[in-house]
ROTOR-734936 format. One record per residue (C-alpha): x negated, y, z; residue in three letters. Coordinates in steps of 0.5 Angstrom, whole numbers, padded with zeros to 4 digits, always signed. Layout:
BEGIN
XYZala/...
# end
This chain:
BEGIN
-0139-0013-0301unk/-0143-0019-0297unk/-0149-0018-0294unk/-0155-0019-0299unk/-0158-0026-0294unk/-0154-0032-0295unk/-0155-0038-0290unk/-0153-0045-0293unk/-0153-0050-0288unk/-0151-0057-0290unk/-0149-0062-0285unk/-0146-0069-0284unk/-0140-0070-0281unk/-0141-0073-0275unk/-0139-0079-0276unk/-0139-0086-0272unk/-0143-0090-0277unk/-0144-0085-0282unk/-0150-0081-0279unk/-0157-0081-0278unk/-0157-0088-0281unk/-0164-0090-0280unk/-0164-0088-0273unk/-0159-0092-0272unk/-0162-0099-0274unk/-0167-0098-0269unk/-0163-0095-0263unk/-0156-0097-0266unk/-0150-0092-0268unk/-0147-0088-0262unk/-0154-0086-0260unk/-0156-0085-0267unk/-0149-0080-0266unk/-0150-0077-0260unk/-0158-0075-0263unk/-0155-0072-0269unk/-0150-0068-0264unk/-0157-0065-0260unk/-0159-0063-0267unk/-0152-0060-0269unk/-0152-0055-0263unk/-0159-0053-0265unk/-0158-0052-0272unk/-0152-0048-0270unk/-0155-0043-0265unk/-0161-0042-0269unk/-0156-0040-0275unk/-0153-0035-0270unk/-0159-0031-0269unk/-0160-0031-0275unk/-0158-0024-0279unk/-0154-0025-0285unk/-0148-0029-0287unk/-0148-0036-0287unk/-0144-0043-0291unk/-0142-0050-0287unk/-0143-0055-0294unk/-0139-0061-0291unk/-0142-0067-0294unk/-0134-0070-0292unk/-0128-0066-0290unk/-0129-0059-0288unk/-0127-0058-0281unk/-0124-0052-0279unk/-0123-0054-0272unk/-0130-0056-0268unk/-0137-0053-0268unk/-0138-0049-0273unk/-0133-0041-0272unk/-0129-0040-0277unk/-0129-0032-0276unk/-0137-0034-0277unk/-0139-0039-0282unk/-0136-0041-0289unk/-0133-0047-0291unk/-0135-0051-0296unk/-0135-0059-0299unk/-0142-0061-0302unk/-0141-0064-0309unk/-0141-0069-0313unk/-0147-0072-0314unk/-0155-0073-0312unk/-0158-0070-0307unk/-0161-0064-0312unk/-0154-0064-0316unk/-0151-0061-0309unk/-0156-0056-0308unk/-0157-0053-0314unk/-0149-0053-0313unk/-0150-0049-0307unk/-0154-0044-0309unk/-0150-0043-0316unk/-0144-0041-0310unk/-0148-0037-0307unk/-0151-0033-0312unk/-0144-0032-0316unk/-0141-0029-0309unk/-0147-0024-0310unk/-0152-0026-0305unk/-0159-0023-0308unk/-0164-0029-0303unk/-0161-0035-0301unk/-0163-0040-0296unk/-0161-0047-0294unk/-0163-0052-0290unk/-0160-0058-0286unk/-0159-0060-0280unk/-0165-0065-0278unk/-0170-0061-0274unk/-0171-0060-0267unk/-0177-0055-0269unk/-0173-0051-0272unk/-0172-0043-0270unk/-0169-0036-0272unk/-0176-0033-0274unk/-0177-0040-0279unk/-0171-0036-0283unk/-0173-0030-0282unk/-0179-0031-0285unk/-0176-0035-0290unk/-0172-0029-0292unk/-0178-0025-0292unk/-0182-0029-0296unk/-0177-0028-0302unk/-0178-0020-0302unk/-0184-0022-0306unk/-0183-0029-0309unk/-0177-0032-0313unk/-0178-0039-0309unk/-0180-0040-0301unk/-0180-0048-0298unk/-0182-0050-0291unk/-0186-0057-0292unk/-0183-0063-0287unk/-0190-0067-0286unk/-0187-0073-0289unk/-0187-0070-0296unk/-0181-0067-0296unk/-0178-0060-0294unk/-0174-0058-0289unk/-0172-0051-0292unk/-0171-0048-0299unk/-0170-0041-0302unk/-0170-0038-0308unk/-0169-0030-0310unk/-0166-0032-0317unk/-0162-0038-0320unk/-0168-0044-0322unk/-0164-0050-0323unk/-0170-0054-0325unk/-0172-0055-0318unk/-0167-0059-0317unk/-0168-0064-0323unk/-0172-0071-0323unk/-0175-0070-0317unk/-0175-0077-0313unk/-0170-0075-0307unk/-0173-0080-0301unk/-0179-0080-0301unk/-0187-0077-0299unk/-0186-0074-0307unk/-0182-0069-0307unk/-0184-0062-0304unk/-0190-0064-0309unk/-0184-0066-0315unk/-0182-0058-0313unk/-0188-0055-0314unk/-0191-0056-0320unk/-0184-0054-0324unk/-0186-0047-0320unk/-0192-0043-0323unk/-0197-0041-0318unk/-0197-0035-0314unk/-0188-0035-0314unk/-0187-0039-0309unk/-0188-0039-0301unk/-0189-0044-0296unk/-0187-0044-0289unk/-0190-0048-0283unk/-0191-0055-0283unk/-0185-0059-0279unk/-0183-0066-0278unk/-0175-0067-0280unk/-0172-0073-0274unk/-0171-0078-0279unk/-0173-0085-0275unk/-0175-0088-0270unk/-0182-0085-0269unk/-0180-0078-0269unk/-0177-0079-0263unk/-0183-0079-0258unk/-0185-0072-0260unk/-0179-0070-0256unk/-0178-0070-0249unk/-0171-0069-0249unk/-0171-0076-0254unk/-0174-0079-0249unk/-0168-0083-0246unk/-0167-0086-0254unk/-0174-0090-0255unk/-0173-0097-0253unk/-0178-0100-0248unk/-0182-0104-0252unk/
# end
C-alpha cells in the first residue's frame, strides 16, 4: 500500500532556451539555465526531507538518468493541455494510486523548505484544499484531501488573478493558506537573493 502523502512535483526539463524564459530575456539564456538549476537542486533536497512519496511530472521527457533518484521518486510526463488541465491530471493520478492528501508544486521557490510541506500536508487534516499564496497573485503550492476539478478550470494562468480565480470556487472555511512567497520568475526577484547576485546586470 503507498504512503497516504503524496508529493507531485512539476519540473521543466533543463533545457537551453526552453527554461525560465522571462529571465532569460533580461540575463540571456545560460544564466537563465544555470538559475534554474540552483532552483532544481533546491526543490529536490526540500523533497527529500519531506516524508512521504513523491512524483517527478516531466514537462518534456522523462529522465531516468540525472537529478532525480529513480529508487526515490516517481516518474511521469505532464499532459497535454493548459496549465490547470495538467494539474487536474496530476492529482487525478495520484488520487486513483490511493493517495489520500496530495501536494504539488513546482520548482520556481528558493524559499521554499520542508516545514512549508509539512504544513501543507497538516492543513489538509482539516480542510479539503490548502494553497501557499506567491506575492504576485499566484501560488506556489496547491493541495487537496478529495478530487476538485473546478479549481482548475477558467482560471486566468499567468496573471495577478489566480489564487483569487481559485478561492472563490472554494466555500469559506475549506481551504487553507500558507505563508506568503515570491516565485523567482523575473528579473527583479533576483535582487532578494544573495546567492543571485552574480546574475543582476550592472545598471
Amino acid at each position: 500500500m503507498p504512503s497516504k502523502n503524496l508529493l507531485i512535483i512539476f519540473a521543466k526539463n533543463p533545457v537551453l532556451g526552453h527554461c525560465k524564459t522571462r529571465l532569460a530575456a533580461g540575463i540571456g539564456a545560460k544564466n537563465a539555465l544555470e538559475i534554474y538549476h540552483i532552483l532544481l537542486n533546491h526543490t529536490h533536497q526540500v523533497a527529500l526531507e519531506t516524508l512521504g512519496d513523491k512524483v517527478v511530472f516531466y514537462s518534456q521527457e522523462v529522465s531516468y538518468e540525472g537529478l532525480w533518484e529513480a529508487n526515490i521518486f516517481q516518474k511521469q510526463r505532464q499532459s497535454q493541455g493548459d496549465l490547470g488541465e495538467k494539474m487536474q491530471a496530476a492529482f487525478q493520478w495520484g488520487f486513483s494510486k490511493g493517495y489520500t492528501k496530495i501536494v504539488l508544486i513546482g520548482t520556481d521557490l528558493l524559499d521554499l523548505t520542508a516545514s512549508d510541506l509539512e504544513a501543507a500536508f497538516k492543513a489538509l487534516d482539516s480542510n479539503k484544499t490548502v494553497f501557499g499564496p506567491a506575492t504576485d497573485g499566484g501560488y506556489y503550492l496547491i493541495g487537496q484531501s478529495a478530487m476538485n476539478a473546478s479549481l482548475f478550470k477558467g482560471i486566468p494562468w499567468s496573471t495577478e488573478k489566480v489564487l483569487a480565480k481559485s478561492t472563490e470556487q472554494l466555500a469559506p472555511g475549506t481551504y487553507s493558506l500558507l505563508t506568503y512567497k515570491n516565485d523567482i520568475d523575473c528579473l527583479e526577484d533576483l535582487a532578494e537573493h544573495p546567492i543571485f547576485t552574480s546574475f543582476i546586470p550592472l545598471s
